[in-house]
Legacy VTK file of the C-alpha trace (Angstrom):
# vtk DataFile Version 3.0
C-alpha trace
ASCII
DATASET POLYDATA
POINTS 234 float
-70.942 -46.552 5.297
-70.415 -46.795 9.151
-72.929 -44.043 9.833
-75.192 -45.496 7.594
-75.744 -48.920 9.529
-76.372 -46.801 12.904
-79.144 -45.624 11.130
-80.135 -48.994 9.914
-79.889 -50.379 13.119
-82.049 -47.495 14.230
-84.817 -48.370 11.624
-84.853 -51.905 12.228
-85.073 -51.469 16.123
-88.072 -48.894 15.439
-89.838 -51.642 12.864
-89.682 -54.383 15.254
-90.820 -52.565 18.171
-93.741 -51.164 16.110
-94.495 -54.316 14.937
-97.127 -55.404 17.920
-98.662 -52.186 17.398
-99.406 -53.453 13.952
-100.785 -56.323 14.740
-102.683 -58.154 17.969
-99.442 -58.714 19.721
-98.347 -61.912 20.861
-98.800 -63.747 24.625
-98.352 -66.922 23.603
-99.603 -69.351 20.676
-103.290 -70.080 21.114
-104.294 -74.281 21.993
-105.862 -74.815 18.618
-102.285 -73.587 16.564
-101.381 -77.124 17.170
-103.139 -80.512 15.799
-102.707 -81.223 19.664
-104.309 -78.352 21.425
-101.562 -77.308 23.683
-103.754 -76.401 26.884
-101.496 -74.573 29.619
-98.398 -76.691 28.491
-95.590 -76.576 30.953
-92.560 -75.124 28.876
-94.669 -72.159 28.366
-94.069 -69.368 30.844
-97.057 -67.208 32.424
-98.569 -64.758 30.543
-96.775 -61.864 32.529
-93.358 -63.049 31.641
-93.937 -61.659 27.875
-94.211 -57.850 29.577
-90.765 -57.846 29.005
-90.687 -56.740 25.859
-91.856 -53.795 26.660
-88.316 -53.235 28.688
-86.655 -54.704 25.945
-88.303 -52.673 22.909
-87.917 -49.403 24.867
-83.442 -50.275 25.647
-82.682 -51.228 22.490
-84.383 -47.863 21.041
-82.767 -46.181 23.439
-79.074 -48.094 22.168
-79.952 -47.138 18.942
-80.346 -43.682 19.213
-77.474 -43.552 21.416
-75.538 -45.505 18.677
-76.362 -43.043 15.795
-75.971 -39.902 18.111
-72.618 -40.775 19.403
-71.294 -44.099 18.524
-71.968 -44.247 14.834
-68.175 -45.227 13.813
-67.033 -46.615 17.088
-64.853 -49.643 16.675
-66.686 -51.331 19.985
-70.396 -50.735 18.119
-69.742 -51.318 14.486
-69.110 -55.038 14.631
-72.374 -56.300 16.123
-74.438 -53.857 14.211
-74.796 -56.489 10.829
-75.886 -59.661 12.787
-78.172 -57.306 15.158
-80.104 -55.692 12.249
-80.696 -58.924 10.458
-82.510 -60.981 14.216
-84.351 -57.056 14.257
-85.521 -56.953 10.863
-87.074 -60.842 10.777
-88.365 -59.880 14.535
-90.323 -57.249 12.647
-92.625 -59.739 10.552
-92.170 -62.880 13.430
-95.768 -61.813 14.731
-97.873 -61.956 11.769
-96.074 -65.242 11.032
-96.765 -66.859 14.280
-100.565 -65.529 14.483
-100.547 -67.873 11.401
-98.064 -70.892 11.685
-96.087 -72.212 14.741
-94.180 -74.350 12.983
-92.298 -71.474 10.763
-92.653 -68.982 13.584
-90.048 -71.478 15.332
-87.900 -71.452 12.823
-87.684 -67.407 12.463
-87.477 -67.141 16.069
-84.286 -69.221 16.069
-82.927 -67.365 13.179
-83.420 -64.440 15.688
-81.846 -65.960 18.384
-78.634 -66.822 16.552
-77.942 -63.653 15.185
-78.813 -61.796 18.267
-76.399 -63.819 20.315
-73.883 -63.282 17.361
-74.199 -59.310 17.441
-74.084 -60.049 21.685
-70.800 -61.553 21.387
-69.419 -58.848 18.908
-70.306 -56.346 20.686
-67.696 -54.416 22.258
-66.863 -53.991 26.509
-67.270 -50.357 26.453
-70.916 -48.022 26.739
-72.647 -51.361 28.739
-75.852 -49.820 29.304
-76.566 -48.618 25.685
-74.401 -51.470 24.266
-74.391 -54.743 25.742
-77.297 -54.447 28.071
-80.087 -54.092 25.153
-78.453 -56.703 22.974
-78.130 -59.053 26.531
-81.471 -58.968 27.277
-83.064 -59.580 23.815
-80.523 -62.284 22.992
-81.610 -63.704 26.741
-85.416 -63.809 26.201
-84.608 -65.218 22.677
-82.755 -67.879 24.019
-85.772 -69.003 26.117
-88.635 -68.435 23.805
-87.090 -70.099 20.940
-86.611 -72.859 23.169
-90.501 -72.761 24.147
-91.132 -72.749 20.884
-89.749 -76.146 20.022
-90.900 -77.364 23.250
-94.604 -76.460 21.345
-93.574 -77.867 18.639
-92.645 -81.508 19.503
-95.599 -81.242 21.808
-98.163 -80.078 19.860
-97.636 -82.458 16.408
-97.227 -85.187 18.461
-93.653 -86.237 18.655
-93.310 -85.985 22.446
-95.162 -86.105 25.222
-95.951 -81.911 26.072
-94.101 -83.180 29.770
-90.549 -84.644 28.079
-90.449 -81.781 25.365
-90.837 -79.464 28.517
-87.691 -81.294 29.744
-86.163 -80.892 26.843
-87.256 -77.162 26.055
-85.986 -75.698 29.617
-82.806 -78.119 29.094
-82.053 -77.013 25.839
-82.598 -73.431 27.252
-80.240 -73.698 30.300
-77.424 -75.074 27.832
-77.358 -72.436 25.342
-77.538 -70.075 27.760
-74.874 -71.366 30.238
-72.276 -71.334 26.957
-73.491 -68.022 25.936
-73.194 -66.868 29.822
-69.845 -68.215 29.646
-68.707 -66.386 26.542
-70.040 -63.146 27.623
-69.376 -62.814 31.409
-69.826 -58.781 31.327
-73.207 -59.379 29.935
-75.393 -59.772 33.045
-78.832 -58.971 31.232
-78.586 -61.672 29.196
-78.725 -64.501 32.225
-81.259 -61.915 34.126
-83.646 -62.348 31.234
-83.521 -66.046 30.730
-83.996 -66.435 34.699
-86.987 -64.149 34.033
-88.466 -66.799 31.804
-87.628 -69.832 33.949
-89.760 -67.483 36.675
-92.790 -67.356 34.616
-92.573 -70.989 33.160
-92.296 -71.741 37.255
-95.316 -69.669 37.893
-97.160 -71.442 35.387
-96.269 -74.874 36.795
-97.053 -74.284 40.556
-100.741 -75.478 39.189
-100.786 -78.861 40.202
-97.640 -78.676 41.253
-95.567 -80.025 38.198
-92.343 -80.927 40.508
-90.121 -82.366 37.882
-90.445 -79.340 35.999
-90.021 -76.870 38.929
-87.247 -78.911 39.697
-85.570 -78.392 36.248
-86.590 -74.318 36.356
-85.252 -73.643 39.727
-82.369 -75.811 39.274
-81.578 -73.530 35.876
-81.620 -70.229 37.705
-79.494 -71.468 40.537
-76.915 -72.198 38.192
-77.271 -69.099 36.250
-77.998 -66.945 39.306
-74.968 -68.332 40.854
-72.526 -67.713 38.367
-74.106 -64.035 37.679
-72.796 -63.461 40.894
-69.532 -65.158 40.523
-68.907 -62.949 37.085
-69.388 -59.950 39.451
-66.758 -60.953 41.481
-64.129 -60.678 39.001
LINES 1 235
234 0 1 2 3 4 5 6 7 8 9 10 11 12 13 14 15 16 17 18 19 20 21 22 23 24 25 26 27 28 29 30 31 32 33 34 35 36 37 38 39 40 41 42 43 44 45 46 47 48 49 50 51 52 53 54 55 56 57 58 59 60 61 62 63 64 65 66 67 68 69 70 71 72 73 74 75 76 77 78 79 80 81 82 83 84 85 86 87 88 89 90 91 92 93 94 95 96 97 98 99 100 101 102 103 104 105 106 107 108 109 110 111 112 113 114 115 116 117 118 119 120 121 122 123 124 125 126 127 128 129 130 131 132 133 134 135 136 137 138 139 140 141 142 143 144 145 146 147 148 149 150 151 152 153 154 155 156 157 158 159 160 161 162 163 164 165 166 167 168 169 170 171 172 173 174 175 176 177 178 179 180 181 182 183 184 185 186 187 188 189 190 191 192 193 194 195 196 197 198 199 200 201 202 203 204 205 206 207 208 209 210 211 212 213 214 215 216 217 218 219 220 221 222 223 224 225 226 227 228 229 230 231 232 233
């Protein structure tokens, strides 16, 4: 039974990374998704910030194959592998979903993000770089896209001003991630990728510039930087 979810953890890895080939791929939801166009709305990060998935696709294939070659019954793998393979396998159909609905692509994109950061905290210390480091970097990203996403949302049907659910989209962001950071202290990737969206949702508010939000992003990965550093340390 062991062996058998390495390999399921290998097929649902290789189904959600195929997935964009399967379909148009994803930068971002279009303006006219939302009965309020969102037009360059500042929770959304720059369009280069989504290039890395490609990192992300390519480590936790990598992981996979790693886990079924050599880890298939390890006591530090087998844990996380449940929780992983269920965020994987509703990753694989999140696309098609969002080309066609915001409002339940944020609510699959969340159900992501909580199992992800369940199979990050299961996971076990040992084999970081095929282990934790895939996991930690898709559970990071997560973490700040599903936050966009409600950002979006409150924005774009009108329940918030697109500036104050920016507020509360980064905030939202920087606290689930500061807990998670806290939990997980070995897990550096998963800070590194959240600070990589807080870079591109900077980038795409030097425009204008949009202080209170800079303020907000660069405030977040000071925090997070900081105690990345102080984790190393110990």
């Amino acid at each position: 039974m062991n062996r058998k979810m390495s390999l399921l953890t290998l097929l649902a890895t290789l189904a959600f990374a195929l997935s964009p080939l399967l379909s148009s791929g994803f930068n971002g939801f279009a303006p006219d998704q939302f009965p309020i166009p969102q037009d360059n709305p500042p929770v959304q990060p720059a369009g280069y910030a989504f290039a890395i998935w490609g990192l992300i696709y390519l480590w936790l294939i990598a992981g996979a194959v790693y886990g079924v070659w050599d880890r298939a019954t390890d006591p530090d793998w087998e844990p996380m592998r449940p929780a992983l393979i269920v965020s994987l396998v509703i990753g694989a159909a999140w696309i098609p979903v969002a080309q066609l609905s915001p409002l339940w692509a944020t609510v699959l994109i969340w159900a992501m993000l909580i199992t992800a950061v369940l199979a990050l905290l299961r996971a076990g210390k040992a084999d970081h770089m095929w282990l934790r480091m895939p996991i930690a970097l898709y559970a990071g990203w997560l973490t700040a896209a599903s936050s966009v996403a409600l950002g979006l949302i409150l924005a774009g049907y009108g329940y918030l001003d697109a500036q104050v659910a920016a507020w509360i989209g980064i905030t939202l962001a920087l606290v689930i991630a500061l807990l998670v950071q806290a939990l997980r202290p070995d897990a550096p990737g998963y800070p590194a990728a959240v600070i990589w969206a807080l870079v591109g949702v900077m980038v795409a508010n030097l425009d204008g510039p949009n202080w209170s939000v800079l303020a907000l992003v660069i405030l977040g990965i000071a925090l997070l930087g900081w105690r990345m550093v102080a984790n190393r340390r110990v």
